[in-house]
Legacy VTK file of the C-alpha trace (Angstrom):
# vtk DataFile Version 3.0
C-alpha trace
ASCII
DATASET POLYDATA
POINTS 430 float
0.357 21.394 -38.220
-0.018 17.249 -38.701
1.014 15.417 -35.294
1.637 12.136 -34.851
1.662 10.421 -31.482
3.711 6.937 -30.865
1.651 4.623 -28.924
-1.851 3.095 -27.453
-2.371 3.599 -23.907
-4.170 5.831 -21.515
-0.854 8.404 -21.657
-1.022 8.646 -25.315
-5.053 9.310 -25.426
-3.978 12.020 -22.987
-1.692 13.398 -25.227
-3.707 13.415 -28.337
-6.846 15.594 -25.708
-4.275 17.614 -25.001
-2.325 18.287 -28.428
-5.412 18.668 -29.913
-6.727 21.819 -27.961
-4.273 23.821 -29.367
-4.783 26.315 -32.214
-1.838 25.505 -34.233
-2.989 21.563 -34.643
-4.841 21.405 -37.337
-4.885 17.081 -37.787
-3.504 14.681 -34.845
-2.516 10.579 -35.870
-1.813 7.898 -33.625
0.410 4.666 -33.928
-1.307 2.449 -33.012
-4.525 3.897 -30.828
-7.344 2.616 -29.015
-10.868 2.723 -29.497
-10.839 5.900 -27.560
-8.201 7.477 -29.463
-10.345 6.748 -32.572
-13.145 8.767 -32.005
-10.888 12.263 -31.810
-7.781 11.145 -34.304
-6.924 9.326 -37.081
-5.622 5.505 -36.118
-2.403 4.374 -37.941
-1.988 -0.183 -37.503
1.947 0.613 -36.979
2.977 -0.877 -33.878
4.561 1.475 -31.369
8.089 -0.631 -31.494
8.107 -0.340 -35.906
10.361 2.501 -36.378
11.002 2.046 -40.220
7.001 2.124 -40.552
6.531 4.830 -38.663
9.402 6.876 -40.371
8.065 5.987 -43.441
4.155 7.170 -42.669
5.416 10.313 -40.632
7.680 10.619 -44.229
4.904 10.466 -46.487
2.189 12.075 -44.697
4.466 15.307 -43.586
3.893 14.786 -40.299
5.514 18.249 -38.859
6.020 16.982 -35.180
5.874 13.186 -33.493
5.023 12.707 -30.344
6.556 9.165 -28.239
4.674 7.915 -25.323
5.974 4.574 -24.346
9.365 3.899 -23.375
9.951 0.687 -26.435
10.601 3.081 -29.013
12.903 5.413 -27.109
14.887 2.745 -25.863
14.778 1.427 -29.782
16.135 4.633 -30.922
13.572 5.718 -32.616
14.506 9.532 -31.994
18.071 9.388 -33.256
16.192 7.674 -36.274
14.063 10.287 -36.929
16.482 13.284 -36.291
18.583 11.429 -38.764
15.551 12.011 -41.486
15.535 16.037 -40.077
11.577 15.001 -39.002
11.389 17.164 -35.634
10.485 14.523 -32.524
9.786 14.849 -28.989
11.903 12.489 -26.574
15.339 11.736 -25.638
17.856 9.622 -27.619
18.635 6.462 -27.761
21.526 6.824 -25.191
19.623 9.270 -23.387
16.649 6.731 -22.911
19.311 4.208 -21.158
18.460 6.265 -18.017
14.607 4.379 -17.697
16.106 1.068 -19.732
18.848 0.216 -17.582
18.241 0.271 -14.017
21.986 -0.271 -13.184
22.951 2.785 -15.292
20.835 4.967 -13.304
21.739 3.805 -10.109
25.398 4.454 -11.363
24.944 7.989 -12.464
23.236 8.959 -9.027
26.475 7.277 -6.976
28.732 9.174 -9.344
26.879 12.576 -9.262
25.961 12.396 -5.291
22.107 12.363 -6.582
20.276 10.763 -3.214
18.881 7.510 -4.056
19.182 4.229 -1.904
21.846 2.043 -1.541
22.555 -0.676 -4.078
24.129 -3.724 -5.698
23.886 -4.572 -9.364
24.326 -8.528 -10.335
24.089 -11.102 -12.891
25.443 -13.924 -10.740
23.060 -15.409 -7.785
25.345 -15.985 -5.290
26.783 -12.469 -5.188
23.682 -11.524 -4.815
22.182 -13.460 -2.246
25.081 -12.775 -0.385
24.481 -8.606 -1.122
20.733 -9.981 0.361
22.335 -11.407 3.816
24.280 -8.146 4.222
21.805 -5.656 3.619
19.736 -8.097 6.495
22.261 -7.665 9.010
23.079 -4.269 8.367
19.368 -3.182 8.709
18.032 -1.862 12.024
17.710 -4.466 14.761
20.009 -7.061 11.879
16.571 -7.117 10.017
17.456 -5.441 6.394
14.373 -6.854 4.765
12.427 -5.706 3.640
14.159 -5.040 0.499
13.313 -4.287 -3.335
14.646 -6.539 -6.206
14.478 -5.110 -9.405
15.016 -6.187 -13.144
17.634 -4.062 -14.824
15.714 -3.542 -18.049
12.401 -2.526 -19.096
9.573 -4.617 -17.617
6.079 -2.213 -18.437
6.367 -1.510 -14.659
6.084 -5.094 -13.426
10.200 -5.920 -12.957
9.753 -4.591 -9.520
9.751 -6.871 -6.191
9.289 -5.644 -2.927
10.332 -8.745 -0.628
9.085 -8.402 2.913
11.919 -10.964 4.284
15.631 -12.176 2.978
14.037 -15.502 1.547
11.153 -13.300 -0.429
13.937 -11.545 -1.669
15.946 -14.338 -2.369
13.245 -15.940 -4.430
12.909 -12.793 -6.355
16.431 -13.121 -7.347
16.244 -16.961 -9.046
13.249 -16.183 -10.581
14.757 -13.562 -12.549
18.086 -14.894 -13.139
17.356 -18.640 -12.844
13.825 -18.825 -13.839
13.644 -15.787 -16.923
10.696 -14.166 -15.004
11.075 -10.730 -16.896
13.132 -12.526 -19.596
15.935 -9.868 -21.135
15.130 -7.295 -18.564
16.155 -9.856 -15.682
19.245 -11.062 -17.025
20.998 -8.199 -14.707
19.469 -7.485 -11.081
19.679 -4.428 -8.831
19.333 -4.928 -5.187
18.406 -1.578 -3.414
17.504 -0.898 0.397
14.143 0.319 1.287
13.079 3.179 1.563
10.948 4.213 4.154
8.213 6.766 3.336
5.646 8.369 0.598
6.220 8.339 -2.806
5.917 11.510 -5.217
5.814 11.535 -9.361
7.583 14.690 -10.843
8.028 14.799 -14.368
9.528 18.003 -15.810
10.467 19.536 -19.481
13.749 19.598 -19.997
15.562 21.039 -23.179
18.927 19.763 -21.694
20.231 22.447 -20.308
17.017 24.115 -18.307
14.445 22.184 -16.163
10.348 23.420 -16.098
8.871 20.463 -13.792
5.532 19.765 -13.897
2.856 19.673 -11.104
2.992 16.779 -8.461
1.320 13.687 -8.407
0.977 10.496 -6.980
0.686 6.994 -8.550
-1.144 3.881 -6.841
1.150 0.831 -8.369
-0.349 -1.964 -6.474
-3.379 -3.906 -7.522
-5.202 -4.023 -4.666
-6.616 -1.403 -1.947
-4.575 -0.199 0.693
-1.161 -0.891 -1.154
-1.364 -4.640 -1.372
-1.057 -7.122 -3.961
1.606 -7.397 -6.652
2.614 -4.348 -8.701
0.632 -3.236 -12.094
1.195 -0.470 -14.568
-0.506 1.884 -11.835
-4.304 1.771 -10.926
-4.512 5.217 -10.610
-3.362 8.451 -9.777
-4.251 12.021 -8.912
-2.675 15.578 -8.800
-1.436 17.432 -6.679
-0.010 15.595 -3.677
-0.013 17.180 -0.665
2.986 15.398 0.705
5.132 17.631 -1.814
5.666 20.827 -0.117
7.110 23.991 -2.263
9.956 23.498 0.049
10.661 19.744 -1.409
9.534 20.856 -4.429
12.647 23.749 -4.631
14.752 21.003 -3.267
14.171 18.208 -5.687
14.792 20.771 -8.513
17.863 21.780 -6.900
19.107 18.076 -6.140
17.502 16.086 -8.722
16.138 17.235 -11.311
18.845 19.665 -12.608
22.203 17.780 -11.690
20.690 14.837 -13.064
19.988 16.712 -16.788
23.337 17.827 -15.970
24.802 14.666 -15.600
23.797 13.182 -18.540
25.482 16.115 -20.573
28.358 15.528 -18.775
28.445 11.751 -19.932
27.477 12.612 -23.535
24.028 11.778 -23.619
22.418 15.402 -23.772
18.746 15.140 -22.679
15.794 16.741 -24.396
12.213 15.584 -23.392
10.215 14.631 -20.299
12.020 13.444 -17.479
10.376 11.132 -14.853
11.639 11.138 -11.430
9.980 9.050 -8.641
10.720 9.794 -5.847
10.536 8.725 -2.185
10.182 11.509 0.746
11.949 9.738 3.666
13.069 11.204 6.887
16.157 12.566 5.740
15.162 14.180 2.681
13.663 12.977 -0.944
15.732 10.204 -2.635
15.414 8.862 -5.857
13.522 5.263 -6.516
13.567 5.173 -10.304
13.999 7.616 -13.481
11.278 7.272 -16.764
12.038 8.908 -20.090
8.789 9.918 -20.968
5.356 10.881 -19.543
4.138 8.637 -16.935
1.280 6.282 -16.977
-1.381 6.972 -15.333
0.336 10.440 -14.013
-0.045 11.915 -17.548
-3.453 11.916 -17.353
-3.985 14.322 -14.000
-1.236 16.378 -14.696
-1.599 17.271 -18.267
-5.572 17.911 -17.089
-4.453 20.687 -15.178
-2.154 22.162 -17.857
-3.203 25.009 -19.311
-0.572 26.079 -21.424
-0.450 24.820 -25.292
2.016 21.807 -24.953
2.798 22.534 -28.603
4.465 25.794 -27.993
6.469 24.305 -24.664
7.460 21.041 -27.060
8.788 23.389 -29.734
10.376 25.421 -26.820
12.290 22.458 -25.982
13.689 21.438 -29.301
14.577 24.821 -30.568
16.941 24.711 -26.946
14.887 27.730 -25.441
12.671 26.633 -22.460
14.426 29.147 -20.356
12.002 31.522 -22.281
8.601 29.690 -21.960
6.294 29.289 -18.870
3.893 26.716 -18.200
0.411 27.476 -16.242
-1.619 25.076 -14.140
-5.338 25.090 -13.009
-5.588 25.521 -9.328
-7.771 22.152 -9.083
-7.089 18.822 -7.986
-7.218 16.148 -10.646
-7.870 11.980 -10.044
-7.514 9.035 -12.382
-8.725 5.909 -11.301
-8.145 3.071 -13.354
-10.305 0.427 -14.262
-8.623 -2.808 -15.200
-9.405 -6.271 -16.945
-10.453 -8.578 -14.662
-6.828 -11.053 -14.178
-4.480 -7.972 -14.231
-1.879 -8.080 -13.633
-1.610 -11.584 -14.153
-3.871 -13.390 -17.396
-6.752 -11.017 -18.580
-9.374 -11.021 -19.492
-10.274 -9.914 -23.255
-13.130 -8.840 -25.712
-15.524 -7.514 -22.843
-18.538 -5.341 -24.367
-18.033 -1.833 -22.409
-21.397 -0.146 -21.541
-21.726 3.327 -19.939
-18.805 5.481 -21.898
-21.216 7.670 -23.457
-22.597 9.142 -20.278
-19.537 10.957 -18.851
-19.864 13.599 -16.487
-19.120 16.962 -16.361
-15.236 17.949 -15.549
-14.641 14.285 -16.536
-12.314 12.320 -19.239
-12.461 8.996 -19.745
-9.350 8.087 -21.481
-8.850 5.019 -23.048
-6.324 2.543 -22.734
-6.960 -1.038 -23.209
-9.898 -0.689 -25.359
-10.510 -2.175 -28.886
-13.878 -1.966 -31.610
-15.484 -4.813 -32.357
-18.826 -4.875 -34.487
-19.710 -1.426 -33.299
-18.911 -2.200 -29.689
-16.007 -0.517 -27.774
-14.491 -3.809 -26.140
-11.224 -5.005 -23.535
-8.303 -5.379 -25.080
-5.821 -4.704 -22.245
-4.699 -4.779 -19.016
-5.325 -1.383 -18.045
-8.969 -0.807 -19.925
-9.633 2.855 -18.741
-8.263 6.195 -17.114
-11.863 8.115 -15.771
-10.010 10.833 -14.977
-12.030 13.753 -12.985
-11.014 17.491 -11.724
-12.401 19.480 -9.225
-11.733 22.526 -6.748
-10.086 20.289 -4.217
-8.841 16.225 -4.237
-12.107 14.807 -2.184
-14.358 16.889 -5.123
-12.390 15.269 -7.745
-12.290 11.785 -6.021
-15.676 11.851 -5.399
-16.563 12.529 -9.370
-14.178 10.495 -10.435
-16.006 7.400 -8.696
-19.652 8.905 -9.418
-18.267 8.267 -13.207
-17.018 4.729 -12.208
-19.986 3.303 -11.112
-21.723 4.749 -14.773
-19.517 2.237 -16.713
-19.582 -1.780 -16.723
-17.658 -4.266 -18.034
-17.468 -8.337 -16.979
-14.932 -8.599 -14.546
-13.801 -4.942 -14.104
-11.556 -4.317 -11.305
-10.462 -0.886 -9.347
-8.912 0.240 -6.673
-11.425 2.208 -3.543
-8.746 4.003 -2.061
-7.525 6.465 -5.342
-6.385 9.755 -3.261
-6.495 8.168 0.236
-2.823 9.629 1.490
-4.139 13.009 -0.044
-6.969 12.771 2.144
-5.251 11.931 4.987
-2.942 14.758 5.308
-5.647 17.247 4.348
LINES 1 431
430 0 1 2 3 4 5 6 7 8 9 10 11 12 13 14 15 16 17 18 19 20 21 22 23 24 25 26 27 28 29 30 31 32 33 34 35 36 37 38 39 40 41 42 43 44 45 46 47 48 49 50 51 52 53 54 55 56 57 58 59 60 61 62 63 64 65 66 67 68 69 70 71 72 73 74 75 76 77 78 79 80 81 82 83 84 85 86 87 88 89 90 91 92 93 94 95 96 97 98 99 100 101 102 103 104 105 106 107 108 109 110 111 112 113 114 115 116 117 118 119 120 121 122 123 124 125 126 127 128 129 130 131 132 133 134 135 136 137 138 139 140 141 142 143 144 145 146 147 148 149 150 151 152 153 154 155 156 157 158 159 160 161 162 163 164 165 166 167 168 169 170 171 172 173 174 175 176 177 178 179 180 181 182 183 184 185 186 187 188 189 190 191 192 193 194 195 196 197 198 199 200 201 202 203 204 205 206 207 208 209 210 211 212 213 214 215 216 217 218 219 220 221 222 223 224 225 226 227 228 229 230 231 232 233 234 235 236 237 238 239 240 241 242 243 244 245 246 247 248 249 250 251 252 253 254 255 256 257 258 259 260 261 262 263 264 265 266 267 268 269 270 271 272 273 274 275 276 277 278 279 280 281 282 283 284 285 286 287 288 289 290 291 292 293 294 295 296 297 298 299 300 301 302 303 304 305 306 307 308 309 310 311 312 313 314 315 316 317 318 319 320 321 322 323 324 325 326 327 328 329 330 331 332 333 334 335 336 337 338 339 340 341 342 343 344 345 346 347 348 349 350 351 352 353 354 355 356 357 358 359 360 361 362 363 364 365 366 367 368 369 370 371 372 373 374 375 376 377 378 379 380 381 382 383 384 385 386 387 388 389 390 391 392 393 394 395 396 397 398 399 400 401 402 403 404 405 406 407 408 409 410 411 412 413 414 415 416 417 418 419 420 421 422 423 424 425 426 427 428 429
């Protein structure tokens, strides 16, 4: 079997580790790679977004399944594309993918399905909307709403999310996205939400869209710096599982997210086949829904599919042949932390072309999976935001955090960055 694989980050060199342990695989390509990704697969220059190019390679080189990481394609419509062609392709549709690329579309399926999520406006005027601001203030406890979380409607690579800590924070947030273009397209529409109190979960599950497997827990670290400050990023890390997510929650969420929301999107027309994202908050009164992906999550994918022991091939096939109700999926008993080691700038200007020294010495029970990362005259270079993924497993999370940073300190770069705290809620309720 010939696999392709649709994108360049640390998810996708996840993917390609993981696709490529199976029997059936016998060659694995990917559009367009990393440096990383190089040294275990054949690298295609077709950007992630080029549909017609990759059509036409996955055409000509009878590529039997493709793979999409990133949400750009899915939103593009790259799998109704490809189904068109009859070339079999992992991922929702078009209309399917709406659920990550408009925020205000989720939000709307949740409040018309009774899925628990916060409260919320949707706007593309400001004064509506700083008005929405001033209510939500004097309708929190104590007439102190804020803080509150301002969000771009479209796809913003994880950044289109504001978390004001007053009404003026928020208010700012609002002008510069529909005064000032900070997230350009994706800003154009805003949704207001309240905030939500308490710790946040990843669950991503297989769906065939009808049945739901979900995956193991984890937890993603989205701000820059230690102890949750800073502005938001891509994620600086992540690790699996988290011990806030009880088997209790976790037979909940299936029950009250996960399934009615696959069964929602039947219900609307937009059947959905793929990996579902949910992220979740666990508040007081029960898990609610922050935000839905279409696709693996980045840096979740990396833990989670380290603890996967089933073939992913045979579970992806499961899905699009509409039988998952027939497959299981296995997991290693072991805890599993990524800790991500960024350009120095991210989130903001970054840093490129960085000589990397240390990859070649990685430890045992360790992958270092690339993300950012580039060749230049025999030297594996920056070339991203998000360089690498050192992504460790052990019998339990302080084993696994504590190899994860042992392999950490083996690499250097000029001006590498990383968070200190990778694991730290895990660790606290342990």
């Amino acid at each position: 079997m010939k696999v392709l694989v649709v994108g360049g980050g640390g998810r996708e060199h996840a993917l390609v580790w993981k696709l490529k342990q199976s029997p059936r695989v016998a060659e694995v390509y990917c559009a367009p790679g990393n440096a990383g990704i190089a040294q275990i697969a054949h690298c295609v220059d077709i950007k992630a977004d080029d549909v017609t190019a990759l059509l036409t390679f996955a055409w000509e080189k009878r590529i039997d399944l493709t793979v999409v990481g990133p949400e750009a394609p899915l939103s593009a419509g790259i799998v109704d594309v490809f189904n068109d062609h009859d070339m079999a392709i992992f991922g929702p549709s078009k209309k399917a993918a709406e659920i990550e690329g408009s925020k205000a579309f989720a939000k709307d399926l949740m409040q018309k399905y009774a899925i628990p999520t916060a409260a919320y406006g949707v706007f593309t005027e400001i004064e509506p909307a700083l008005r929405f601001i001033d209510e939500l203030a004097a309708n929190g406890p104590s007439g102190a709403g804020c803080p509150c979380v301002v969000k771009a409607d479209g796809l913003a690579a994880g950044k289109g999310v504001i978390v004001a800590a007053d009404v003026e924070e928020a208010k700012d947030a609002v002008r510069s996205m529909l005064e000032g273009n900070a997230f350009g397209d994706a800003g154009r529409r805003v949704v207001i939400e309240e905030y939500l109190e308490g710790e946040e979960v990843s669950i991503l599950a297989f769906t065939d869209g009808d049945h739901v497997i979900p995956m193991v827990s984890a937890q993603d670290h989205k701000r820059i710096f230690d102890g949750d400050q800073g502005p938001n990023t891509g994620g600086m890390g992540a690790y699996s599982p988290a011990p806030v997510y009880t088997e209790e929650l976790a037979r909940e969420v299936e029950k009250t997210v996960l399934l009615p929301t696959v069964q929602a999107m039947k219900a609307e027309g937009r059947p959905y086949c793929g990996v579902l994202y949910a992220g979740l908050m666990i508040t007081a009164q029960g898990p609610k829904v922050l935000e839905y992906n279409a696709r693996f999550g980045d840096p979740e994918t990396q833990p989670v599919l380290m603890r996967m022991q089933t073939d992913l091939v045979d579970v992806i096939e499961s899905i699009l042949e509409k039988r998952l109700s027939q497959q299981s999926v296995d997991w290693r008993s072991d805890a599993t932390v990524c800790v991500v080691m960024a350009a120095g700038g991210y989130p903001g200007d970054i840093e490129k072309g960085k000589a990397i020294a240390g990859l070649g010495d990685a430890l045992p029970s360790v992958e270092v999976f690339h993300a950012g990362t580039a060749s230049k005259e025999n030297h594996i270079v920056t070339a991203g935001g998000r360089v690498l993924g050192v992504t460790a497993m052990g019998p339990t999370i302080r084993e696994a955090i504590d190899l994860a940073y042992q392999q950490v300190q083996r690499i250097h770069f000029d001006g590498a960055q990383y968070r200190k705290d990778i694991g730290r809620r895990a660790l606290e309720r342990l």
